[in-house]
N, C-alpha and C positions, 0 to 999 in steps of 0.2 A: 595444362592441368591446374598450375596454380591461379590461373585468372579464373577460370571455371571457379574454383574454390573461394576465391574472394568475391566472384559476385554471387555467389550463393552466401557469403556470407553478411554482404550488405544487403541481402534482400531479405536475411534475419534481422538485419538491423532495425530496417523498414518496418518489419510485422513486431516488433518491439514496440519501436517509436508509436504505432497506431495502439499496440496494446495498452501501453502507457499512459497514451491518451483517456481511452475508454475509464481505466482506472480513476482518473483523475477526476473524469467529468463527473463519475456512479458516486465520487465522496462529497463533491459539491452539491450533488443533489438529493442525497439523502440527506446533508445537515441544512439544505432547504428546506425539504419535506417536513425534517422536524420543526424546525421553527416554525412556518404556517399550519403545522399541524395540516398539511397537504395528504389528505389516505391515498387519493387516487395516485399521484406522483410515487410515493411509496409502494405500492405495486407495483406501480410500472417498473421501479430501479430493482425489484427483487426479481422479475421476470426477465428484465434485460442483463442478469449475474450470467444467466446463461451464454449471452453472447463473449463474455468475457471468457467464461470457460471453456467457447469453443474455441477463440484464438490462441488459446492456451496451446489445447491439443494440436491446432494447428501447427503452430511454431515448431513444437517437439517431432512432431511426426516429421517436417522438412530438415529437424538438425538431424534425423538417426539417419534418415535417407546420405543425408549430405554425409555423414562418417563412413555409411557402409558403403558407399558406391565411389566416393571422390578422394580416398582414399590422403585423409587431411592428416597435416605431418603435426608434432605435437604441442608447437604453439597454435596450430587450429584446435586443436582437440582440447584445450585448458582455453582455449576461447568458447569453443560448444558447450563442452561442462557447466561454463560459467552461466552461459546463457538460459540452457536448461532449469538453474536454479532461481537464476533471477524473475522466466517467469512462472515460476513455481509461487515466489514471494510475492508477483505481482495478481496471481490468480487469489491468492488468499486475501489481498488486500482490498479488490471483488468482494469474496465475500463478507470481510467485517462490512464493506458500503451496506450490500445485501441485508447485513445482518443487523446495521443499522433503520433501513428499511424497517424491519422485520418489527423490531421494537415501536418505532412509528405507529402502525398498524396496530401494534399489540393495546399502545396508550391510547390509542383512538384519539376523541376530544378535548383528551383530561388537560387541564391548565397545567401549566408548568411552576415546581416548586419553587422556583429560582431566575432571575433574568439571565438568560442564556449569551451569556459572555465569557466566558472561560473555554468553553465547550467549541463553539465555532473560532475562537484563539488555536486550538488544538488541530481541529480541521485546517484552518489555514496556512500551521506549519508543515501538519503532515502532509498536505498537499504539495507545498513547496518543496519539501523535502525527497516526495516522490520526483518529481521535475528536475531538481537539482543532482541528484544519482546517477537519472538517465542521463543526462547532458554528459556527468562527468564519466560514465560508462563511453559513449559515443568518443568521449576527447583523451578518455584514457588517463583521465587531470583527478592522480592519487591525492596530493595535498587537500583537493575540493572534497574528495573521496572523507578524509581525516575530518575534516572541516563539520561535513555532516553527520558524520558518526559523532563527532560532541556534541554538535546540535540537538543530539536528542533529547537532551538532558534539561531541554525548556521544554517540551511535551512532558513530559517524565513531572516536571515541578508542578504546571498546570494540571497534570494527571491528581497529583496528590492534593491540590489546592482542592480540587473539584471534587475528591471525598469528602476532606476534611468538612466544609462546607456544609454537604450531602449530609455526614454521619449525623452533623451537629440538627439538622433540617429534621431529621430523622427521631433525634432525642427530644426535642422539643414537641413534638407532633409527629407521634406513632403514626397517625392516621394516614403520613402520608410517604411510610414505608415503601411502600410501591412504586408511585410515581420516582421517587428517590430513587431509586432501584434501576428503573428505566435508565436515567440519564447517568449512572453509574455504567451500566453494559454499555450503554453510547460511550461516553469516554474510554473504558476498558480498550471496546473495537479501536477507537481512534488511536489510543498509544501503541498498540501492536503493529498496525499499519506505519506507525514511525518506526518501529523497532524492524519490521523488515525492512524498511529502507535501507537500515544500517548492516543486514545482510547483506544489501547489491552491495553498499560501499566495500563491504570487506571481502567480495566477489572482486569488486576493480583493484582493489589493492595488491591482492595476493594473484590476479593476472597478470598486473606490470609488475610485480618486485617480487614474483617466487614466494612471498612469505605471508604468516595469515597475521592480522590484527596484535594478535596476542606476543607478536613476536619482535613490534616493530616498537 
């Protein structure tokens, strides 16, 4: 029973690791789509959310099987939980891509207020930092776990840098309230997409040490 149970459980890992994937590719290429001001590409990454959302259900649908049937003792079950949530965090990190997408679209051809350097800084962390989660979810390595949950705190800086900027863009030329506006929701999506990562950290943390974030 227990091998049964472990390789159900590494073939969650599996639909993980590819979920992860999927995740990672939809942020690169929506902060592509923005910069070439790419429409067609941005459709296509709002159309392909879907894909992500069925691996979603996928994954959940084989961990409940895997509880009701395999009868998993309670460090599986505080392993499944975890999983569960993490990709819950990963399905919504989809749709900020998506939602990023979505503003693309929305700006169509408009020029951009600003040289887009802060903005794809943020992508690049939050990417990493999606990458860096799973790895240390997979090796169970709490300290990389800690490591990333303060890393957020340079998304978080860039996040504010990239208003402040905006607001000031804003004051000087009403006119281009809007466009400013877009690449505020862009940013927005991108910091939450970091900020769930530091959900799975505090997933891996409180799976090896019994305790949550708050405690350690």
């Amino acid at each position: 029973m227990r091998t049964a149970i472990q390789q159900s459980l590494k073939e969650l890992e599996e639909l993980l690791l590819t979920m992860s994937g999927e995740v990672v590719r939809a942020v690169h290429r929506s902060i592509d789509a923005l910069k070439a001001k790419d429409l067609e590409e941005a459709e296509a990454i709002r159309r392909d959310d879907e894909k992500i959302n069925r691996m979603r259900w996928k994954i959940e649908e084989k961990a409940i099987k895997l509880m009701a049937t395999q009868q998993p003792v309670a460090t599986d079950l505080r392993e499944l939980i975890a999983l569960l949530n993490m990709i819950t965090d990963l399905e919504r990190m989809g749709d900020y891509a998506a939602g990023i997408a979505k503003i693309v679209l929305k700006s169509g051809n408009e020029n951009h207020v600003k040289p887009l350097i802060d903005i794809p800084r943020m992508a690049d962390l939050s990417v990493e930092m999606i990458e860096r989660s799973i790895t240390a979810w997979i090796e169970r390595d709490v300290e990389e776990a800690r490591q990333i949950h303060r890393d957020d705190d340079q998304v978080d800086e860039l996040y504010h840098q990239v208003i402040r900027e905006l607001v000031s863009i804003m004051i000087e030329d009403p006119s281009k309230i809007t466009r400013c506006t877009h690449l505020i929701w862009i940013a927005h999506n991108l910091e939450r997409i970091a900020d769930r990562c530091t959900n799975i950290c505090e997933r891996i943390i409180f799976l090896v040490t019994g305790k949550m974030m708050e405690e350690i």
